[in-house]
Structures are given as structure tokens and as C-alpha cells.
The first five atom37 places (N, CA, C, CB, O) and aatype in JSON, in Angstrom:
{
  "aatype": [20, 20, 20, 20, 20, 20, 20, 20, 20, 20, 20, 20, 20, 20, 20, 20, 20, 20, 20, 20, 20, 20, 20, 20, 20, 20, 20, 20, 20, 20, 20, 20, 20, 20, 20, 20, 20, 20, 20, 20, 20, 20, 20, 20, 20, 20, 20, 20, 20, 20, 20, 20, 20, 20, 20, 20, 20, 20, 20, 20, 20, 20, 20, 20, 20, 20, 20, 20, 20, 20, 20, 20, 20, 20, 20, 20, 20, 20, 20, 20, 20, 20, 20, 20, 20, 20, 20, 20, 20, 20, 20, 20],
  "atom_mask": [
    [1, 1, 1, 1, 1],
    [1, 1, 1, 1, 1],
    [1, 1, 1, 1, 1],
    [1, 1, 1, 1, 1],
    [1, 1, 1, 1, 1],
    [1, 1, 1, 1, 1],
    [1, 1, 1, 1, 1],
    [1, 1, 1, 1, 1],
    [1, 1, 1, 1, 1],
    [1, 1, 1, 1, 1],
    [1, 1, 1, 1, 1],
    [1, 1, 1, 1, 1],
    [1, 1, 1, 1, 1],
    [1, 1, 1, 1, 1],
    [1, 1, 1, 1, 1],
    [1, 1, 1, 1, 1],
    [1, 1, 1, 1, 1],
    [1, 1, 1, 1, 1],
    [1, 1, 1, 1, 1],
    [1, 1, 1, 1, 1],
    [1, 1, 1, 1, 1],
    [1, 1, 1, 1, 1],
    [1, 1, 1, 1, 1],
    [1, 1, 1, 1, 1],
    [1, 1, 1, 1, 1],
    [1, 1, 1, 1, 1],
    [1, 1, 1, 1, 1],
    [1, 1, 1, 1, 1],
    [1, 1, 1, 1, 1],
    [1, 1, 1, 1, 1],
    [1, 1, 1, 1, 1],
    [1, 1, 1, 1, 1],
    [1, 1, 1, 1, 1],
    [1, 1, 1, 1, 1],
    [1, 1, 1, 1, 1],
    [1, 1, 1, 1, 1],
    [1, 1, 1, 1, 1],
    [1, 1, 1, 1, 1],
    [1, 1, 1, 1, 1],
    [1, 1, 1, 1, 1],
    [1, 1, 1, 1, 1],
    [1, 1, 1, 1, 1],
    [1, 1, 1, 1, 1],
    [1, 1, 1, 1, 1],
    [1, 1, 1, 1, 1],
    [1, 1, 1, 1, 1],
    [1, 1, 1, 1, 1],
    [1, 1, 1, 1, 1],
    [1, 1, 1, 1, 1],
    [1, 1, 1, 1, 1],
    [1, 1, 1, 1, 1],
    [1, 1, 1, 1, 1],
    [1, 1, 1, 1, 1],
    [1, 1, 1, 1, 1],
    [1, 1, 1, 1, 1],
    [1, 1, 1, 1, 1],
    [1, 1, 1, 1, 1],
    [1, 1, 1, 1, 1],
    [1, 1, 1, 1, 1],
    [1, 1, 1, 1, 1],
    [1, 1, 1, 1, 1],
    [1, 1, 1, 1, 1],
    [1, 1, 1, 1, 1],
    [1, 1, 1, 1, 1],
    [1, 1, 1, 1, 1],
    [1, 1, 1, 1, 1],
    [1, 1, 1, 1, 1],
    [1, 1, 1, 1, 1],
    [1, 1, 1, 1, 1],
    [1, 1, 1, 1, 1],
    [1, 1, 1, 1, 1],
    [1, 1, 1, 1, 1],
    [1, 1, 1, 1, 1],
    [1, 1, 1, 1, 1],
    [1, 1, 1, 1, 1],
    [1, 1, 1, 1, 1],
    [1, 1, 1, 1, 1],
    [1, 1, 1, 1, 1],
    [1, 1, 1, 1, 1],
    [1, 1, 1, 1, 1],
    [1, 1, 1, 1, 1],
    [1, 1, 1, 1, 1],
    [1, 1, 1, 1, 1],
    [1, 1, 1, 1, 1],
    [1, 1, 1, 1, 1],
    [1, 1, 1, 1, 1],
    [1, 1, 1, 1, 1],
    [1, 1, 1, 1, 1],
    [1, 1, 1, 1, 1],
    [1, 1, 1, 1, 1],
    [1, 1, 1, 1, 1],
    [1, 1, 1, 1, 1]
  ],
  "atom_positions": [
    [[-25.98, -22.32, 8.79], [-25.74, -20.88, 8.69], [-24.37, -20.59, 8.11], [-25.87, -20.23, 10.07], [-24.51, -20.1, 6.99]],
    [[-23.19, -20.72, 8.44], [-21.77, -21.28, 8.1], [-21.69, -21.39, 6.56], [-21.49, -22.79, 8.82], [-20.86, -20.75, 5.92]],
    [[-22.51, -22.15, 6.04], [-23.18, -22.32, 4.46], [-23.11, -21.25, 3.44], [-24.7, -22.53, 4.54], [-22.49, -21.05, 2.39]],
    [[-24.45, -20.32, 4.56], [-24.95, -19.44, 3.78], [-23.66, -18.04, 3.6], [-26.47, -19.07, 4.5], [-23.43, -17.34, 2.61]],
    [[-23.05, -18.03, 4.9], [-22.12, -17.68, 4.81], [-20.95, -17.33, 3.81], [-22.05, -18.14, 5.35], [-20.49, -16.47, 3.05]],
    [[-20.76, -18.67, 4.36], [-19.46, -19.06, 2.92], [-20.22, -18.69, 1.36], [-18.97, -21.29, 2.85], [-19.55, -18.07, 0.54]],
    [[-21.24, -19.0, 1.12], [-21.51, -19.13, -0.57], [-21.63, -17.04, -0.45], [-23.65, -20.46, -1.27], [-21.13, -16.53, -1.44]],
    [[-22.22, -15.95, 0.64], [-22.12, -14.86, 0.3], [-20.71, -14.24, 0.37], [-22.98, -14.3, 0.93], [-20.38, -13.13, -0.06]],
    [[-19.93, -15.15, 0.96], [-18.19, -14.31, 0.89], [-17.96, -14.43, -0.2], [-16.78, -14.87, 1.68], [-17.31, -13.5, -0.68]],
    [[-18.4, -15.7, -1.27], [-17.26, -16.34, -2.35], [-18.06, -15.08, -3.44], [-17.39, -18.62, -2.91], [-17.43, -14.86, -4.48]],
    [[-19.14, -14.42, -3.27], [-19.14, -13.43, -4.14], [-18.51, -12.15, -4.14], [-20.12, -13.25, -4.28], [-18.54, -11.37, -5.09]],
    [[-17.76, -11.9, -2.69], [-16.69, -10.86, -2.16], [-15.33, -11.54, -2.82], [-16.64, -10.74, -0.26], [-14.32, -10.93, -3.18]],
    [[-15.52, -12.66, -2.88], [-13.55, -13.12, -2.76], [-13.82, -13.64, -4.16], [-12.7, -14.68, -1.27], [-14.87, -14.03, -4.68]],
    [[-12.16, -13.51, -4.79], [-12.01, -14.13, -6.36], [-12.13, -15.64, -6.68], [-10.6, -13.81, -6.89], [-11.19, -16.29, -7.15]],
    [[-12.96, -15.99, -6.49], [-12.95, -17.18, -6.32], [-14.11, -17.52, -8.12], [-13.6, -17.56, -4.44], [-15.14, -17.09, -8.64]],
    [[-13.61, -18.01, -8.26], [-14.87, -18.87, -9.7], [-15.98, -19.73, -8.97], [-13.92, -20.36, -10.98], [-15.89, -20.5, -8.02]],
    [[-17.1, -19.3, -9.78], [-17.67, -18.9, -10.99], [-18.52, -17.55, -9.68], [-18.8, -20.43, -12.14], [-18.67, -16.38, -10.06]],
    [[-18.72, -17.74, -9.03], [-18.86, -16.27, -7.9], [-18.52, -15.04, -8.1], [-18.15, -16.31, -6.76], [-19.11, -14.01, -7.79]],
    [[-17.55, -15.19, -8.62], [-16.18, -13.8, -8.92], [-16.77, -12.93, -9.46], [-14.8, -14.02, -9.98], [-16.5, -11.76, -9.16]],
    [[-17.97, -13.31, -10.63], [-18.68, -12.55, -12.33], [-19.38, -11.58, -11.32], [-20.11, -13.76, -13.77], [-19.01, -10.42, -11.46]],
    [[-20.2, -11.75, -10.45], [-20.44, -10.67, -9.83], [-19.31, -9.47, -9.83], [-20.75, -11.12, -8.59], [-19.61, -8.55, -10.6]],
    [[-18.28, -9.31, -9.24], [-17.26, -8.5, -9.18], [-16.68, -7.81, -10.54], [-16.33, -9.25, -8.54], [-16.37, -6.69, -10.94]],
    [[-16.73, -9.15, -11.02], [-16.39, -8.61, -12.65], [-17.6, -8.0, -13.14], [-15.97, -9.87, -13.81], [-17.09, -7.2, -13.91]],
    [[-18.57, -7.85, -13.21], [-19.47, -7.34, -14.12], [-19.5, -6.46, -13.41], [-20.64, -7.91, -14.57], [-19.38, -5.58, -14.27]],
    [[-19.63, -5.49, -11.74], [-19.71, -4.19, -11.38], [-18.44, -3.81, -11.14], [-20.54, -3.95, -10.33], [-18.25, -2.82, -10.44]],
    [[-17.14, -4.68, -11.79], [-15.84, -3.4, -12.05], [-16.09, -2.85, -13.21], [-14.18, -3.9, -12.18], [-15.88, -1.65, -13.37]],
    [[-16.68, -3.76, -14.38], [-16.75, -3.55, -15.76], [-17.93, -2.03, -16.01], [-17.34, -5.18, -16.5], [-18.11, -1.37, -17.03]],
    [[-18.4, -1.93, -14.98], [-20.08, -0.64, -14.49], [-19.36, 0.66, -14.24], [-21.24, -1.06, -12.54], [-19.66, 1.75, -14.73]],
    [[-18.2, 0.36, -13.26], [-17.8, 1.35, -12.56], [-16.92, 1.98, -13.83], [-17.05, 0.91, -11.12], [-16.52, 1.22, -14.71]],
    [[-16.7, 3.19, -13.88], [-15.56, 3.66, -14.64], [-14.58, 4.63, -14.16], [-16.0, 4.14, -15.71], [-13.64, 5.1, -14.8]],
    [[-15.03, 4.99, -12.5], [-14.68, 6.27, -11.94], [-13.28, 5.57, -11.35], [-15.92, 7.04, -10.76], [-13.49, 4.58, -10.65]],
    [[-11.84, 5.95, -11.54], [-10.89, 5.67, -11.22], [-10.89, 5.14, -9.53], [-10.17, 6.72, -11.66], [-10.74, 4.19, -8.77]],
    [[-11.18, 6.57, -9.65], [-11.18, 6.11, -7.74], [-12.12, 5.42, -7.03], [-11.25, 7.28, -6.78], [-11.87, 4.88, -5.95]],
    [[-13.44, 5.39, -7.72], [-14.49, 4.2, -6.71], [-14.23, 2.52, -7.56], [-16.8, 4.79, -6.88], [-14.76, 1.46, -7.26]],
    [[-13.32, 2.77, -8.59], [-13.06, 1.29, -9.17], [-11.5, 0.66, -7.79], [-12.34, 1.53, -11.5], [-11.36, -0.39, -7.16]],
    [[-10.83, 1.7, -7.85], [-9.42, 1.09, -6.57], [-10.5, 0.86, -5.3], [-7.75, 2.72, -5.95], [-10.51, -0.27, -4.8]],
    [[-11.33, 1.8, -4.79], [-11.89, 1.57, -3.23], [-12.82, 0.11, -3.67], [-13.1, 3.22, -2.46], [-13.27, -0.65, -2.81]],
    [[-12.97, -0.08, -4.98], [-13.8, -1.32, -4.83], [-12.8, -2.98, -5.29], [-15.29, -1.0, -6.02], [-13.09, -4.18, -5.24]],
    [[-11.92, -2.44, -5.6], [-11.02, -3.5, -5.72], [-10.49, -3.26, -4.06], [-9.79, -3.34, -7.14], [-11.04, -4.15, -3.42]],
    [[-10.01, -2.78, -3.53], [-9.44, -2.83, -2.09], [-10.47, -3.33, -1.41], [-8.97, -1.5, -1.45], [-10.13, -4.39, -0.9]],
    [[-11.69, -3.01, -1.14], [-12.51, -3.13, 0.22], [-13.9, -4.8, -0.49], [-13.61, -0.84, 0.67], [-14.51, -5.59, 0.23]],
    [[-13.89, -4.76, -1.57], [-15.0, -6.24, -1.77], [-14.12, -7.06, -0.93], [-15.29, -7.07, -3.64], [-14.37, -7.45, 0.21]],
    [[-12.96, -7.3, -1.69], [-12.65, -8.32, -1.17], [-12.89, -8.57, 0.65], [-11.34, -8.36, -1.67], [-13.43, -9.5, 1.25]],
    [[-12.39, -7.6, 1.04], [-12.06, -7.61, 2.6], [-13.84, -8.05, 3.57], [-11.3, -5.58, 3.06], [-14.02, -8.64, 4.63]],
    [[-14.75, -7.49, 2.65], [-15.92, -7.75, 3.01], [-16.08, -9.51, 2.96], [-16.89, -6.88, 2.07], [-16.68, -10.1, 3.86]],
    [[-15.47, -10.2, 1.83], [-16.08, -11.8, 1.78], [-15.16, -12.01, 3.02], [-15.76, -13.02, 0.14], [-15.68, -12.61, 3.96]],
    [[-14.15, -11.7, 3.13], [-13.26, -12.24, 4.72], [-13.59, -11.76, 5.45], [-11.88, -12.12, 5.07], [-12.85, -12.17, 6.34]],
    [[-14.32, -11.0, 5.96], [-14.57, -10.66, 7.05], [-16.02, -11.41, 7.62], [-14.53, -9.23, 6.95], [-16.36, -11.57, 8.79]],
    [[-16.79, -11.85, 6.25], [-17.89, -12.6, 6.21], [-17.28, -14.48, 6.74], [-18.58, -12.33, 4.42], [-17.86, -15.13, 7.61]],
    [[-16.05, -15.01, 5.99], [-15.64, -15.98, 6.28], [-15.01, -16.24, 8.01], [-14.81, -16.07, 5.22], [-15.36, -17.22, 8.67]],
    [[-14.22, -15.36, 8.44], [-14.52, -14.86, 9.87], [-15.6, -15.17, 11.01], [-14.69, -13.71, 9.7], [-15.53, -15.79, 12.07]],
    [[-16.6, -14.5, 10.36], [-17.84, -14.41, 10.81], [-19.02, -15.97, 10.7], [-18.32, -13.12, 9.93], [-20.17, -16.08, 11.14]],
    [[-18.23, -16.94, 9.99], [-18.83, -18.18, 9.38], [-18.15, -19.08, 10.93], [-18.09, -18.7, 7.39], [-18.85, -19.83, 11.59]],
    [[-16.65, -18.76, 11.26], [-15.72, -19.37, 11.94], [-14.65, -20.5, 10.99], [-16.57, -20.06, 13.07], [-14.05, -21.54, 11.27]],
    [[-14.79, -19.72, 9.83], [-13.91, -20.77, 8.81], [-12.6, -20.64, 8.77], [-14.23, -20.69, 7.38], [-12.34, -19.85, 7.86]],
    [[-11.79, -20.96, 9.21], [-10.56, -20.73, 8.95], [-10.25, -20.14, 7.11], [-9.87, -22.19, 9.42], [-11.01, -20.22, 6.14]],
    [[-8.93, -19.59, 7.19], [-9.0, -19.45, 5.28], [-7.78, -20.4, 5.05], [-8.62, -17.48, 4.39], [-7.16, -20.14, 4.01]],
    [[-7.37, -21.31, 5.69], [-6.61, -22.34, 5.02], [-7.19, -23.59, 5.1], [-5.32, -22.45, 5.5], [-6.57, -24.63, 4.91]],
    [[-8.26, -23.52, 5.35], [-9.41, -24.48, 5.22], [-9.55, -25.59, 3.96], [-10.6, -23.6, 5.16], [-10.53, -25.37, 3.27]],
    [[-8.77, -26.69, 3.57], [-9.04, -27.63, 2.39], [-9.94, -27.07, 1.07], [-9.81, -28.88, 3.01], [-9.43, -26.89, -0.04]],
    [[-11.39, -26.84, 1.4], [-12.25, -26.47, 0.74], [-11.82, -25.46, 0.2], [-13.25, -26.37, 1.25], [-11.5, -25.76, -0.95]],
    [[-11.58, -24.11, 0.47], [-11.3, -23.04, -0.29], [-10.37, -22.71, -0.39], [-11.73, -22.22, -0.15], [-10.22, -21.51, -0.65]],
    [[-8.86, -23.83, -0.17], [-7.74, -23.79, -0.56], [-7.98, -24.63, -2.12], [-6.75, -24.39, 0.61], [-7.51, -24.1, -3.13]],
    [[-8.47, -25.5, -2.21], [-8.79, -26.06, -3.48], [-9.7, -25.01, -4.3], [-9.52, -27.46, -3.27], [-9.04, -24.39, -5.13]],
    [[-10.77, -24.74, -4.29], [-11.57, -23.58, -4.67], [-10.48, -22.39, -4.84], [-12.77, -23.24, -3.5], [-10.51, -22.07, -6.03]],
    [[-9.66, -21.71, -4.24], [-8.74, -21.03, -4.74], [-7.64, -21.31, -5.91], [-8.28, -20.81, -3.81], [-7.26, -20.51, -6.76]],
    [[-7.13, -23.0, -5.65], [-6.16, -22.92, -6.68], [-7.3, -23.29, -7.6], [-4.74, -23.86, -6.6], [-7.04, -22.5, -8.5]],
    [[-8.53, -24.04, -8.07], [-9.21, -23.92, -9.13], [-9.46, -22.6, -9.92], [-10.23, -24.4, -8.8], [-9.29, -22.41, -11.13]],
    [[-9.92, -21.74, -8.97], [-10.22, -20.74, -9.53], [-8.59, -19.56, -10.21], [-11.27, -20.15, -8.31], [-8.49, -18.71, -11.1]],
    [[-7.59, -20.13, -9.2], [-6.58, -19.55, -10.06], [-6.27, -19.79, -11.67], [-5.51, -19.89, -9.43], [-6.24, -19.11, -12.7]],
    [[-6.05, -21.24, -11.26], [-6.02, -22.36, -12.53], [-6.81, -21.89, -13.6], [-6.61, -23.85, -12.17], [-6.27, -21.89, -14.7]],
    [[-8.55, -21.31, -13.46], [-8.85, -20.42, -14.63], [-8.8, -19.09, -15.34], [-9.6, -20.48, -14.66], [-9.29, -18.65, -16.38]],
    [[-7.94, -18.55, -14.25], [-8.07, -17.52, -14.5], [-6.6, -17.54, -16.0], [-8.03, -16.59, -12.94], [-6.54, -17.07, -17.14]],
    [[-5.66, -18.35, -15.12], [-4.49, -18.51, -16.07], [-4.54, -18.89, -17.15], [-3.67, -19.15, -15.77], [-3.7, -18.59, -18.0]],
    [[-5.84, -19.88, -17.4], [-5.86, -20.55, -18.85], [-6.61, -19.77, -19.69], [-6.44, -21.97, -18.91], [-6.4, -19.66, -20.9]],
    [[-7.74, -19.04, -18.88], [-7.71, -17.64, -19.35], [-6.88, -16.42, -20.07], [-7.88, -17.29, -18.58], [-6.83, -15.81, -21.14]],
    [[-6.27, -16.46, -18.81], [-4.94, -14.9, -19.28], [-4.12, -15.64, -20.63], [-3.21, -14.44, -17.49], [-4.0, -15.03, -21.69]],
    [[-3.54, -17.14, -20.39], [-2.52, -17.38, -21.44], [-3.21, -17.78, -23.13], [-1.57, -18.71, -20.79], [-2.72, -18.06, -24.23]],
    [[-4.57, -17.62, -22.55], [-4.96, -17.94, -24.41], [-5.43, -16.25, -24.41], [-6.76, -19.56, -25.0], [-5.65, -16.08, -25.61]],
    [[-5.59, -15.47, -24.01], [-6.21, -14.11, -24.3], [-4.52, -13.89, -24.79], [-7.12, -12.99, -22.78], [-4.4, -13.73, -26.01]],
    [[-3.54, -13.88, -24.18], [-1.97, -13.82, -24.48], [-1.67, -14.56, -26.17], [-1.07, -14.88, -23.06], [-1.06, -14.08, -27.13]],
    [[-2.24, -15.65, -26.04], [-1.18, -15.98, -27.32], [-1.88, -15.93, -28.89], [-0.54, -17.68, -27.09], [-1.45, -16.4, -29.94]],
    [[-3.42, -15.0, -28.55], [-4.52, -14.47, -29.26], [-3.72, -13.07, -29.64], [-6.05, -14.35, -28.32], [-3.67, -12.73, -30.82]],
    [[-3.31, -12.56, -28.98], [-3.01, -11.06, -29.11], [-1.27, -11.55, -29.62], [-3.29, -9.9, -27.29], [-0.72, -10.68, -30.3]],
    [[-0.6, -12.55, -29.41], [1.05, -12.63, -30.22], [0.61, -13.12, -31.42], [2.4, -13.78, -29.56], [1.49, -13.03, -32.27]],
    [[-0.58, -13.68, -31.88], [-1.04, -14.74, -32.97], [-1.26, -13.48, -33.91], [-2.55, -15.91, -32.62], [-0.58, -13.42, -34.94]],
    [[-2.03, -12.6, -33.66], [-2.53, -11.0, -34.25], [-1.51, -10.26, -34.68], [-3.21, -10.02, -33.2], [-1.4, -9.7, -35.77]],
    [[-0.74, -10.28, -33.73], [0.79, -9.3, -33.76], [1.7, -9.97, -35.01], [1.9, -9.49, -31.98], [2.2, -9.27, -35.89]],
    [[1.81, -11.42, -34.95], [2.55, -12.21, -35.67], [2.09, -12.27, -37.27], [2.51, -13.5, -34.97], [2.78, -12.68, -38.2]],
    [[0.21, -11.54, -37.34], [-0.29, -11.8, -38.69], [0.05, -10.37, -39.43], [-2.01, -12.24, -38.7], [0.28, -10.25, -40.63]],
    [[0.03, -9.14, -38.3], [0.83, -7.75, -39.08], [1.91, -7.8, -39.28], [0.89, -6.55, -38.52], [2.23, -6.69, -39.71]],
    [[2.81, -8.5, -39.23], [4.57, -8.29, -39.13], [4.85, -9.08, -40.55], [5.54, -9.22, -37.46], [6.0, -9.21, -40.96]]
  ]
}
């Protein structure tokens, strides 16, 4: 049960490849204010689900699963970054 748990939080929490859920209904929403109440409160729903599992959140497993999923997000952000100085650098 604990399982099933954990795999429905990791679609509340930023975690990869889980996360696209979140991302594809921020990308839906366009209304200022139900896009902040849904960035504030998803998350709090997968923890409150992890809670409810009895998982601790400094737990090995989704301390690794966290820095992975950081780790893509960055190699992400820094090539979307040096795409947009590469562009900048071809008008100048």
C-alpha cells in the first residue's frame, strides 16, 4: 500500500519524470490566480500523501529521486540558457 502511495505523491511533488503531470496542467491553466493556488497547494497534497504512506521525506530513496530530478531540471534550465545567449550573440 506504502507503494501505491508513494508513486501517487511523486505526481503531487517535483520529482521526474512524474512532475509532466503538473507541468502539462500549469501549461492548461492560464488564470493567474488558480495557476499560484495550484503551484502552492499540489505540492502539499503529494506530502501529505507521503505522510500518510509513513515515509519519512529524508528517506534515501527520494532524497536521491530529488537530487536526480533536480540534476534535470538544471541541465535543462542551463542549455534552454545558453540557447537564448547563442541567439542573442547571433543579433549583436
Amino acid at each position: 500500500m506504502s507503494f501505491i502511495l508513494l508513486l501517487i505523491a511523486g505526481f503531487f511533488l517535483p520529482l521526474f519524470p512524474l512532475s509532466m503531470v503538473f507541468n502539462t496542467l500549469l501549461d492548461k491553466v492560464k488564470h493567474p490566480v488558480a495557476r499560484i493556488l495550484l503551484i502552492l497547494i499540489w505540492p502539499q497534497i503529494g506530502v501529505l500523501l507521503l505522510f500518510a504512506a509513513h515515509l519519512p521525506l529524508e528517506s534515501g530513496f527520494l532524497v536521491v529521486w530529488a537530487l536526480f530530478s533536480a540534476v534535470l531540471i538544471e541541465v535543462d534550465a542551463s542549455t534552454g540558457q545558453a540557447r537564448r545567449i547563442e541567439r542573442i550573440s547571433r543579433t549583436l
